[in-house]
C-alpha positions as a Markdown table, in Angstrom:
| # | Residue | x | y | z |
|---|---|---|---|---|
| 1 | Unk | 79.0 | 18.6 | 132.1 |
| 2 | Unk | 75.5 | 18.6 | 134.5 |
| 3 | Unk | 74.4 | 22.0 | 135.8 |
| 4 | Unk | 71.3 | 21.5 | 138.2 |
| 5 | Unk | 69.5 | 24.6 | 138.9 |
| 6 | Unk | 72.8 | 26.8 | 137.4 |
| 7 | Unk | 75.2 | 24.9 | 139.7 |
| 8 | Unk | 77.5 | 22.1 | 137.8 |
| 9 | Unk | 77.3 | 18.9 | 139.4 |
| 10 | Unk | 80.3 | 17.7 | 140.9 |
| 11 | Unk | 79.9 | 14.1 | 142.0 |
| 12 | Unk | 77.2 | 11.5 | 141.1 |
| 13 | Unk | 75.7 | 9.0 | 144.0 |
| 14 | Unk | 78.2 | 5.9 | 144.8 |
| 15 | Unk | 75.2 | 4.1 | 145.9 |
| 16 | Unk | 71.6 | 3.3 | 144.9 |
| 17 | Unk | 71.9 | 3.7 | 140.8 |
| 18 | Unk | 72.1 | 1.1 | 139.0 |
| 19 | Unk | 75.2 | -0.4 | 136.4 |
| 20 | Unk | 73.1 | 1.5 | 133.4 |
| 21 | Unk | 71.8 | 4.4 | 135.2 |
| 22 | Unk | 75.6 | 5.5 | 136.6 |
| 23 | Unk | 76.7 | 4.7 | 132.7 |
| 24 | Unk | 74.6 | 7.3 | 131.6 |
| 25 | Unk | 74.9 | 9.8 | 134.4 |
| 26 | Unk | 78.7 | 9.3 | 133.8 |
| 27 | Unk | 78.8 | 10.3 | 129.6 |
| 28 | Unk | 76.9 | 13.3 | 130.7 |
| 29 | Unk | 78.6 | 14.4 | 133.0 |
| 30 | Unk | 81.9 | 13.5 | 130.6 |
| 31 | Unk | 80.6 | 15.1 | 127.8 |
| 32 | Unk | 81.8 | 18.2 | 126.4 |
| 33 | Unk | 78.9 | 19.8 | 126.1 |
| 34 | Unk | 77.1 | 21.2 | 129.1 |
| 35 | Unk | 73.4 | 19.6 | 130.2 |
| 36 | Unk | 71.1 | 21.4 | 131.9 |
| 37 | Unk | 68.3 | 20.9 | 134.1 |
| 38 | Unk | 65.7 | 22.6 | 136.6 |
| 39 | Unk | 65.9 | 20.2 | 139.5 |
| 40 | Unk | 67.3 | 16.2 | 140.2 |
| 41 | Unk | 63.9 | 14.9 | 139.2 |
| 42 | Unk | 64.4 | 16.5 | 135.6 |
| 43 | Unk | 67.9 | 15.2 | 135.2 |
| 44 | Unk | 66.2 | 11.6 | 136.7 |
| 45 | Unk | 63.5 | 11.9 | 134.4 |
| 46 | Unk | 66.3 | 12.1 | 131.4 |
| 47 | Unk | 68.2 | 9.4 | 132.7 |
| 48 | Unk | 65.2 | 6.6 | 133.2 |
| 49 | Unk | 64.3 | 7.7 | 129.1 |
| 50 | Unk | 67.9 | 7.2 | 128.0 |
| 51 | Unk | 68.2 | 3.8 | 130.0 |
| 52 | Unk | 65.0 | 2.5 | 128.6 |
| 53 | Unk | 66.1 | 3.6 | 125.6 |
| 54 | Unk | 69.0 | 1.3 | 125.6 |
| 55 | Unk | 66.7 | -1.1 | 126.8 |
| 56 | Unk | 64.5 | -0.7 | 124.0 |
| 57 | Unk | 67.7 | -1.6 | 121.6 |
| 58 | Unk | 68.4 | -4.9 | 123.3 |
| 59 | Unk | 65.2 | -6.3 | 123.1 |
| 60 | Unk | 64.5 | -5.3 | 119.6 |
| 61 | Unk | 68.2 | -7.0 | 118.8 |
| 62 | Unk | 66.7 | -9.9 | 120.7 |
| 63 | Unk | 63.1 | -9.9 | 119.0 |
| 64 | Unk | 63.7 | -11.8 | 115.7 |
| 65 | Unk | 63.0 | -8.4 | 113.4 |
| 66 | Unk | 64.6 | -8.7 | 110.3 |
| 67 | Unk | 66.3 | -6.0 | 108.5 |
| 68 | Unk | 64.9 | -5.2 | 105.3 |
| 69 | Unk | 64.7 | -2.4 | 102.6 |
| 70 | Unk | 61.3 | -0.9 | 101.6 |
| 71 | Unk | 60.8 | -2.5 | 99.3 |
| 72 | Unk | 61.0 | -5.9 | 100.8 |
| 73 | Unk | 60.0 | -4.9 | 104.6 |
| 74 | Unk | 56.9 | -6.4 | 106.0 |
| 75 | Unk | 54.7 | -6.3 | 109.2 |
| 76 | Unk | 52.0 | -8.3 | 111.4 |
| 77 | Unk | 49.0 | -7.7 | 109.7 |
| 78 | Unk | 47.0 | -7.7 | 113.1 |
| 79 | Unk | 48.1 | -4.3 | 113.8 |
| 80 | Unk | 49.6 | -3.0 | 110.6 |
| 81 | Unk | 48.9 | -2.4 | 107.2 |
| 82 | Unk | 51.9 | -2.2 | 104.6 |
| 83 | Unk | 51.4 | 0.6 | 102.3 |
| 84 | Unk | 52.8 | 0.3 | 99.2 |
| 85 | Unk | 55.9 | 2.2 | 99.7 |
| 86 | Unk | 56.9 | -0.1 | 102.5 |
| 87 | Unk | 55.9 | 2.0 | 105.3 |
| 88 | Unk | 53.2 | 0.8 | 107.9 |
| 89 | Unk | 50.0 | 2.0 | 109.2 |
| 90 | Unk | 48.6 | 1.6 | 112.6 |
| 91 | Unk | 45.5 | -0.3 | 111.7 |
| 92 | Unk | 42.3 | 2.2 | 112.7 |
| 93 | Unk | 41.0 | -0.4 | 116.0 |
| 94 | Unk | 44.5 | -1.0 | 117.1 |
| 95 | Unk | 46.0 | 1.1 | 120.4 |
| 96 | Unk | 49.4 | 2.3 | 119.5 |
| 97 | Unk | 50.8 | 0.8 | 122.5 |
| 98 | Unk | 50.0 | -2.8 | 121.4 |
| 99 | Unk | 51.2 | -2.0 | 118.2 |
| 100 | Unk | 54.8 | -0.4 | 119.2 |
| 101 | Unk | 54.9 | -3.2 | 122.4 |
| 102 | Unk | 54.1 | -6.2 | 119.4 |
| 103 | Unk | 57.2 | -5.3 | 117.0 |
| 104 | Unk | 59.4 | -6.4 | 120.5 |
| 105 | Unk | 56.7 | -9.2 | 121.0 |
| 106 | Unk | 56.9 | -11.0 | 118.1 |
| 107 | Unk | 59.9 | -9.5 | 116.5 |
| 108 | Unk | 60.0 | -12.2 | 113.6 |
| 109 | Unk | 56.7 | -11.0 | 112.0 |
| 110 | Unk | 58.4 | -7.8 | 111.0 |
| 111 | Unk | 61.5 | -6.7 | 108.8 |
| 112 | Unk | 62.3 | -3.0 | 108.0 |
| 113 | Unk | 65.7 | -0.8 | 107.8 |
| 114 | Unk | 67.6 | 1.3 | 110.1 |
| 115 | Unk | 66.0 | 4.2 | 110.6 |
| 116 | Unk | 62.7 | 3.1 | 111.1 |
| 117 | Unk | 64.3 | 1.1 | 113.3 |
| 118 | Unk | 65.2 | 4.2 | 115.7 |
| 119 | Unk | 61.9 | 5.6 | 115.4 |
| 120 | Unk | 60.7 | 2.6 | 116.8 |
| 121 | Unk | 63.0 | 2.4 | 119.3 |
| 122 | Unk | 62.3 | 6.0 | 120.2 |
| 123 | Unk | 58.2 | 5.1 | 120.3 |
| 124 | Unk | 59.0 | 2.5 | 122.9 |
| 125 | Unk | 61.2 | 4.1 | 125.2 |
| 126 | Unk | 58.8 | 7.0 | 125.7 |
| 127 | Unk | 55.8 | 4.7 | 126.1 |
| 128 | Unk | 58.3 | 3.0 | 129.1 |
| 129 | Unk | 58.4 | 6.1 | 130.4 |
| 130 | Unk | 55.1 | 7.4 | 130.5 |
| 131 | Unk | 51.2 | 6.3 | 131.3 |
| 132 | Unk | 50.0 | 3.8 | 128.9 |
| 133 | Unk | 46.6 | 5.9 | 128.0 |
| 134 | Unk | 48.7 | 9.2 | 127.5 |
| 135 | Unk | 51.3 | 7.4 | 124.8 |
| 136 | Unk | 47.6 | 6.1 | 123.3 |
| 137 | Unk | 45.8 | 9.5 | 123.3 |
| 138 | Unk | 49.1 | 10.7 | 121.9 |
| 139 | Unk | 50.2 | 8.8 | 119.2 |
| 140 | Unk | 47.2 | 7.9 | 117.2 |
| 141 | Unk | 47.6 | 7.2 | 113.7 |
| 142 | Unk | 51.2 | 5.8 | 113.8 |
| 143 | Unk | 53.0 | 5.7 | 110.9 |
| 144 | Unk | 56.2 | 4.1 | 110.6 |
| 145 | Unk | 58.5 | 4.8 | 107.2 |
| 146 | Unk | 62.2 | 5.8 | 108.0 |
| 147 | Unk | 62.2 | 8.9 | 109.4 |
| 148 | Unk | 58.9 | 10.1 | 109.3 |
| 149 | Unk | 57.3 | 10.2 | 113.2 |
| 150 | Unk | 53.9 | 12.3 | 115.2 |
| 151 | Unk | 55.0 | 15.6 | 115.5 |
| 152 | Unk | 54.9 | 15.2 | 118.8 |
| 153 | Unk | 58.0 | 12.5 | 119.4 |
| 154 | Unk | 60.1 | 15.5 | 118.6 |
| 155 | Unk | 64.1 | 14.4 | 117.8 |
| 156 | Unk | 66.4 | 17.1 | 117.6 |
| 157 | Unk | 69.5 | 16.7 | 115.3 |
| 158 | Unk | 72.8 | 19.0 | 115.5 |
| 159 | Unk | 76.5 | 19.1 | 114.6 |
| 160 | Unk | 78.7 | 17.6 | 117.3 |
| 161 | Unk | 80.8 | 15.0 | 119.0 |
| 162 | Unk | 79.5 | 15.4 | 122.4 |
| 163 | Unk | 77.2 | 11.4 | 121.9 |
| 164 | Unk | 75.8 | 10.3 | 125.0 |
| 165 | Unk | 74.2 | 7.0 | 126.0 |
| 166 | Unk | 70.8 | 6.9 | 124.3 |
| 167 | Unk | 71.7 | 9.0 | 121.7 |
| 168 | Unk | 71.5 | 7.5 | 118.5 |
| 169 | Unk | 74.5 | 8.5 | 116.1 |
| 170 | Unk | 75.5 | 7.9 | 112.3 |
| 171 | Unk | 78.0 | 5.7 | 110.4 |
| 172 | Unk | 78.6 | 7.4 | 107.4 |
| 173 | Unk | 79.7 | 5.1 | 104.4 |
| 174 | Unk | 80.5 | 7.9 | 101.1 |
| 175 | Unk | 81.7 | 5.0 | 98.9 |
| 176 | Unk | 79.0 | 2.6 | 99.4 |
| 177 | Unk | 78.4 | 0.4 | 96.4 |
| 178 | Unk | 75.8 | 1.9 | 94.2 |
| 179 | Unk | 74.0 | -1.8 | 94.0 |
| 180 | Unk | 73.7 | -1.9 | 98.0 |
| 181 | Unk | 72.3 | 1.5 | 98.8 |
| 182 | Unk | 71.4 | 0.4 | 102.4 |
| 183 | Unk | 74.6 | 0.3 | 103.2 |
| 184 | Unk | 75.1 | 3.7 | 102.3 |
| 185 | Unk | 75.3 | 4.5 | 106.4 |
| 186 | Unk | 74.2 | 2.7 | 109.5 |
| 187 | Unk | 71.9 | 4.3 | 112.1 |
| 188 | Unk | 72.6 | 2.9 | 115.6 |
| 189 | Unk | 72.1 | 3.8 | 119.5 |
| 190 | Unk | 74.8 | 4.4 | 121.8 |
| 191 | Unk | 74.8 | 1.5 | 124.4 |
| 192 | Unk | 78.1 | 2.0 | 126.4 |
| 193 | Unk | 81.1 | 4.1 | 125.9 |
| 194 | Unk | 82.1 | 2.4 | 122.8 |
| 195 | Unk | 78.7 | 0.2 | 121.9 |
| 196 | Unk | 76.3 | 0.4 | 119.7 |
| 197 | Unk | 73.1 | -1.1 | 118.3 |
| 198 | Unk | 72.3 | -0.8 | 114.4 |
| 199 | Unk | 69.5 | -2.9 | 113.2 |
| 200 | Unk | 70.9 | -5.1 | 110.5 |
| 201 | Unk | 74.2 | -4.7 | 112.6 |
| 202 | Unk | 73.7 | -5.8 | 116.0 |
| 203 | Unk | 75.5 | -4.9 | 119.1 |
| 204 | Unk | 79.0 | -3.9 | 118.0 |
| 205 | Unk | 82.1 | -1.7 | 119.2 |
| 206 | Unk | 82.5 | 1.5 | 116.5 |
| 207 | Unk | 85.3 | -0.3 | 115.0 |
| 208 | Unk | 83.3 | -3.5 | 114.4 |
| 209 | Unk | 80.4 | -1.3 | 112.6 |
| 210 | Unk | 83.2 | 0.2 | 110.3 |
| 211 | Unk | 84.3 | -2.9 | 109.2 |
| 212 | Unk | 81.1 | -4.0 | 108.1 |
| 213 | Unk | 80.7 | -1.0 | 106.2 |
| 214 | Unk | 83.8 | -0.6 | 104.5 |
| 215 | Unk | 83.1 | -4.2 | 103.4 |
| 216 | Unk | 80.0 | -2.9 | 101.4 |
| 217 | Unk | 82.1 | -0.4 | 99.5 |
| 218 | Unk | 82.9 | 0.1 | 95.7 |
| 219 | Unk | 85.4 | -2.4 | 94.7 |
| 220 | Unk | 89.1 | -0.6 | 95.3 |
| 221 | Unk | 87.7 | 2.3 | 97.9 |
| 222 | Unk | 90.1 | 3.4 | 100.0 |
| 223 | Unk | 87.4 | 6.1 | 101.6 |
| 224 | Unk | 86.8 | 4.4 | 104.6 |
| 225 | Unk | 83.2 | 4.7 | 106.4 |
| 226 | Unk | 82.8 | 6.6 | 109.8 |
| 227 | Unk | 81.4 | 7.9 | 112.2 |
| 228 | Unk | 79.5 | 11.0 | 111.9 |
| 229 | Unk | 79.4 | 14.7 | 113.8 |
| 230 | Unk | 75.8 | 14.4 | 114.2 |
| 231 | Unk | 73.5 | 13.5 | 117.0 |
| 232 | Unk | 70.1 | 12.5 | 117.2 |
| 233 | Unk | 67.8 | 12.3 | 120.4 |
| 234 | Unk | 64.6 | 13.0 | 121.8 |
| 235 | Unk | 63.3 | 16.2 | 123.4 |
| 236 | Unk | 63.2 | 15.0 | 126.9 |
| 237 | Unk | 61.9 | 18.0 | 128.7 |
| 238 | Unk | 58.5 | 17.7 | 126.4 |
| 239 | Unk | 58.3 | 14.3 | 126.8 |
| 240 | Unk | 58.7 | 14.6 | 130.4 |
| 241 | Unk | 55.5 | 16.7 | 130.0 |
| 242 | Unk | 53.4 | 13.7 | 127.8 |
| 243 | Unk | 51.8 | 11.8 | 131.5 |
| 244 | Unk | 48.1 | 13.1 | 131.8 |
| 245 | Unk | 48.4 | 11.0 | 134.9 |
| 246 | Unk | 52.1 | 12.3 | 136.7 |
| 247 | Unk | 53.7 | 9.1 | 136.5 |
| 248 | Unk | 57.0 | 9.3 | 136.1 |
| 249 | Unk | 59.7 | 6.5 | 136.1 |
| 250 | Unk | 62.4 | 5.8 | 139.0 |
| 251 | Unk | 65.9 | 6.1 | 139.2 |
| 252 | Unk | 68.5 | 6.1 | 141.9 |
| 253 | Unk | 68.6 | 9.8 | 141.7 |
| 254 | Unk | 65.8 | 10.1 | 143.5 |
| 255 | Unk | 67.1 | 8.3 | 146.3 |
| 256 | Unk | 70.1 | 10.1 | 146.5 |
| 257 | Unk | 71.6 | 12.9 | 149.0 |
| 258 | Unk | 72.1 | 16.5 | 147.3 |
| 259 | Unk | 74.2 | 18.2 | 149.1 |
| 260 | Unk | 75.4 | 22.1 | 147.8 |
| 261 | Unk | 78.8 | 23.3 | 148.6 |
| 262 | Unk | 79.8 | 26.9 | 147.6 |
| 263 | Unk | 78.6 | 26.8 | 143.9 |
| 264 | Unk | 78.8 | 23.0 | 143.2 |
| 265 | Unk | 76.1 | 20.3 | 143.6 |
| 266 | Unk | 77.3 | 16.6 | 145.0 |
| 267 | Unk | 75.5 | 13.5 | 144.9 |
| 268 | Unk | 75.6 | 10.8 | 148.0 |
């Protein structure tokens, strides 16, 4: 459910958004939870993040990255610097932006796991989304090692069911084989209704995901992975906050007709 301004949305636009932008508007406004913004622009700010996002996971799935564990992960030393854990270091005379843009670039000089995957993922789609000098000024110092992030790409994490597109989501596996541990679980982004990327995965329906997983189990499991009642995503009213300069991306939103009848909001 969307509530604009207090009033739920009713309707969304049947013109002027695009395949991906009415995906997303659509899981929000199915979800079970209720979403709630200020104005249209908010709700538009939202949905350009979520959709580049997604765009974000297609393009890394595209770049040649390998998936790796710490231990063996590795970066392009132009920009990086693998520290001994496996984690890597924005070099001191690199701008964060090249750094985050070079992983999609050339894809095939880098290999790390899942969930540095996602934070990566996360980086990009908020530098899409905002002024190229603010994403610089902001995220000096980048560190990349699973979950670790600046404190100011906040993520918030809760119980729940309600996963929308651009959300990323966990595939639990409780009997992974002691001798794989990275397949204990597979981090992914929700691309469509039943889609998802996982780095080391690809782009795979939920039940495809589980299947690879349950693969990876103790020999005789019959505990089968799944798929978690957790989300993960980023704190889009702060980000929508990060542009020194104002710029803010585009959707059809913006372009649309809001029309308020009794206590309801439509889109045309």
């Amino acid at each position: 459910m969307i509530e604009i301004a207090g009033k739920p949305l009713q309707t969304i636009p049947s013109h002027g958004l695009s395949q991906a932008e009415r995906a997303i508007l659509t899981s929000l406004l199915e979800s079970n939870a209720t979403y709630r913004y200020q104005s249209v622009d908010e709700l538009s700010f939202e949905v350009a993040l979520r959709l580049h996002t997604v765009e974000a996971s297609i393009a890394m799935f595209h770049s040649g990255a390998s998936f790796e564990s710490f231990q063996q992960s590795y970066c392009n030393p132009r920009f990086w610097q693998r520290m001994p854990n496996g984690a890597f270091q924005l070099k001191p005379s690199v701008r964060p932006s090249d750094a985050i843009n070079d992983i999609f670039l050339n894809g095939r000089a880098y290999g790390f796991e899942c969930a540095t995957a996602i934070i990566i993922l996360f980086y990009k789609a908020v530098l899409d989304s905002i002024d190229r000098p603010s994403f610089d000024r902001l995220f000096q110092g980048l560190y990349l090692y699973s979950w670790e992030h600046d404190e100011d790409l906040q993520l918030v994490t809760r119980k729940g069911t309600d996963y929308c597109i651009g959300d990323c989501v966990y595939f639990n596996n409780p009997d992974f084989a002691p001798y794989n541990s990275v397949w204990r679980g597979e981090n992914a982004i929700k691309l469509d209704r039943d889609l998802y990327f996982g780095h080391g995965i690809g782009i795979q329906p939920s039940a495809e995901i589980i299947r690879i997983l349950n693969e990876q189990r103790i020999p005789g499991s019959q505990t089968s992975a799944y798929l978690l009642d957790q989300v993960t995503r980023l704190n889009f009213k702060l980000v929508r906050t990060f542009s020194a300069t104002g710029y803010t991306p585009r959707t059809g939103l913006l372009d649309a007709i809001v029309v308020e009848m009794g206590e309801r909001i439509h889109f045309y």
